[in-house]
N, C-alpha and C positions, 0 to 999 in steps of 0.2 A: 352116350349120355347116361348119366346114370339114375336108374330105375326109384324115382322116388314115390313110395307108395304112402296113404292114407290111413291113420287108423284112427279111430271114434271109440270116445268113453260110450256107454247105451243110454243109462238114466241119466235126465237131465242133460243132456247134450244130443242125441237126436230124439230120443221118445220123454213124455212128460208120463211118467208113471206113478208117480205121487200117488196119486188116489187109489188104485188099485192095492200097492204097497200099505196101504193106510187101512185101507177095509181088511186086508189079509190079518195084518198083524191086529188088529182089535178083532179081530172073529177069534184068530187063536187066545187072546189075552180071554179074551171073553170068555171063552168054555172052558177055562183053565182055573173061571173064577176071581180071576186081576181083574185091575183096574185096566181101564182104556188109554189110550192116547190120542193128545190133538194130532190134525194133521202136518202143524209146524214142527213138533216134536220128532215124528216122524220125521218128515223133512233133513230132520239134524243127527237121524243116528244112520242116514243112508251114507252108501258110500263104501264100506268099509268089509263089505260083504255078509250075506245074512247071519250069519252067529254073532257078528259085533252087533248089529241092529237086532236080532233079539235082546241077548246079554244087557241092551241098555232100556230095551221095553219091559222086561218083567221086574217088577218088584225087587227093593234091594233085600236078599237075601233067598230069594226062590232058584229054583235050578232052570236053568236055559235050555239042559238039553231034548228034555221032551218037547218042551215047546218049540225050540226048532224042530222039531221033525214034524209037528203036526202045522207049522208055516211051510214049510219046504213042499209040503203033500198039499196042502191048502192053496198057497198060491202058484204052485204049478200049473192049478186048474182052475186060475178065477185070474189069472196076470192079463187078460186081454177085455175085461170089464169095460174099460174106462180109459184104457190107454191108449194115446195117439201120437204120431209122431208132431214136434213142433211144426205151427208151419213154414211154409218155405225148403222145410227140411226135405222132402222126396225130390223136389225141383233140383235143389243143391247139389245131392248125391249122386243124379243123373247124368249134371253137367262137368262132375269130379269122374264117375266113372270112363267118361270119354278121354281121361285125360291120365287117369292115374291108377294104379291098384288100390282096392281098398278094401279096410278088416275093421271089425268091432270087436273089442277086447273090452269085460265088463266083472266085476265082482260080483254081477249076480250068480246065485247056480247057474251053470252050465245048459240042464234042461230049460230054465224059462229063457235063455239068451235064444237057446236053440228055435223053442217052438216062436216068440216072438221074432225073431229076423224071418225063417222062415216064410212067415205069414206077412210081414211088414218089408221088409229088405231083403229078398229073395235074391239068388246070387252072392251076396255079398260074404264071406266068410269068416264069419262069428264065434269066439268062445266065452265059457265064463267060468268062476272058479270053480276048479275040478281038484280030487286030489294027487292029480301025475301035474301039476303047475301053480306055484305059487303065488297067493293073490296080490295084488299090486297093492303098496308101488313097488312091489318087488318086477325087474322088469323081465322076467320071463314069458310071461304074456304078451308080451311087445317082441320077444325075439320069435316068438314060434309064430306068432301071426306074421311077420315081416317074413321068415322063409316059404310059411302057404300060402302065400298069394307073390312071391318073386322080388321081393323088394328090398334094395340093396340099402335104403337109408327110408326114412319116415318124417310126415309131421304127424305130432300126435294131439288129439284133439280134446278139449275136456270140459267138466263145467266145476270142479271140485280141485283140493290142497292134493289129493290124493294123487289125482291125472297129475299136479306139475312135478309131484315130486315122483313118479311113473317116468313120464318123460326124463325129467333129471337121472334117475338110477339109468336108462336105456340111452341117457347119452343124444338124446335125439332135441328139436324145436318142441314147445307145446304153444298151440293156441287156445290160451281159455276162452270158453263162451258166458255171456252175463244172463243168458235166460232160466239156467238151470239152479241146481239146487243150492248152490254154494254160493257169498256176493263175492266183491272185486278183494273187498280187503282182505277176506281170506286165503285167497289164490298170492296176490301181493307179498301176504306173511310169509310163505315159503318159495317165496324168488317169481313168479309170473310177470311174464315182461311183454308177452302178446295177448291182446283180449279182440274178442268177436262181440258188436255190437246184438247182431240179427244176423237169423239165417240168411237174409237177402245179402248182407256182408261175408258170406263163409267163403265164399270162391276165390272171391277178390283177395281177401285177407290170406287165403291159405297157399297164392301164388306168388303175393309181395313176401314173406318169410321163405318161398322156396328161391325168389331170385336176388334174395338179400334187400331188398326195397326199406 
């Protein structure tokens, strides 16, 4: 039978990292002198990996790039503030692990995917955008996580336009989930054809798409 393994967006599909992400980028905005941002704002520049998510917090016409580097330093060491995984979500994981391979492939830097799985999802084999891999939806991500952990075919799991259209370049299932940062209609707008109610639904849902149900 062939080895079908698991892979998971990180923000907003297992961890609610909102607020962390929110405090980082207004502390950099902050001492840089910008204005602030709400946290629904935020909310809406995630996703796309931190320089897009600067790029849309500072001021139109200020340069991004210092400011990402004092985010990238900044919330490397303040990303565990606030953040927790959803719940239901460890039970989930647990019940998937007995059953499946599984990897978290994430647009964050690479070090906060690193130190929060780490800490949070221990075992489980994590990256995040690096410069030897391009950030999704380009599906590179998807293929190197699917050879380190053995896995001949995937479902891929998400809460964002970005996950379906990841999945679609990678050729693979995606199940959108509705608790995270992105709603239905946006997943909808670039083809999303499976969605997850609740965590307490992710088992179920992610074995009816693996046996065609």
């Amino acid at each position: 039978m062939m080895k079908t393994g698991i892979l998971f967006d990180l923000d907003g599909t297992l961890l609610d990292t909102l607020a962390d992400l929110a405090d980082s980028v207004n502390h950099v905005l902050a001492s840089f002198g910008y204005p602030t941002r709400t946290v629904e704002e935020v909310r809406q520049f995630v996703g796309n990996g931190a320089a897009r998510l600067i790029a849309q917090a500072v001021p139109e016409g200020a340069d991004p790039a210092p400011v990402l580097a004092a985010f990238q330093t900044y919330y490397s060491a303040h990303c565990q503030i606030k953040t927790r995984p959803y719940e239901g979500i460890p039970e989930a994981l647990a019940a998937l692990r007995e059953r499946h391979p599984l990897a978290i492939v994430s647009n964050k830097p690479d070090i906060a995917v690193k130190t929060l799985c780490a800490d949070i999802f221990p075992g489980i084999y994590a990256r995040g955008e690096s410069p030897d891999c391009p950030r999704k939806p380009a599906a590179d991500m998807v293929y190197k996580a699917m050879a380190s952990i053995g896995a001949e075919t995937c479902i891929y799991v998400g809460d964002s336009d970005v996950d379906v259209l990841t999945a679609n370049n990678a050729g693979v299932p995606c199940l959108s989930v509705l608790w995270g940062f992105r709603d239905k209609s946006c997943m909808e707008a670039v083809g999303a054809k499976h969605f997850c109610e609740s965590p307490a639904r992710l088992v179920a849902d992610i074995e009816e798409i693996i046996h065609g149900k």
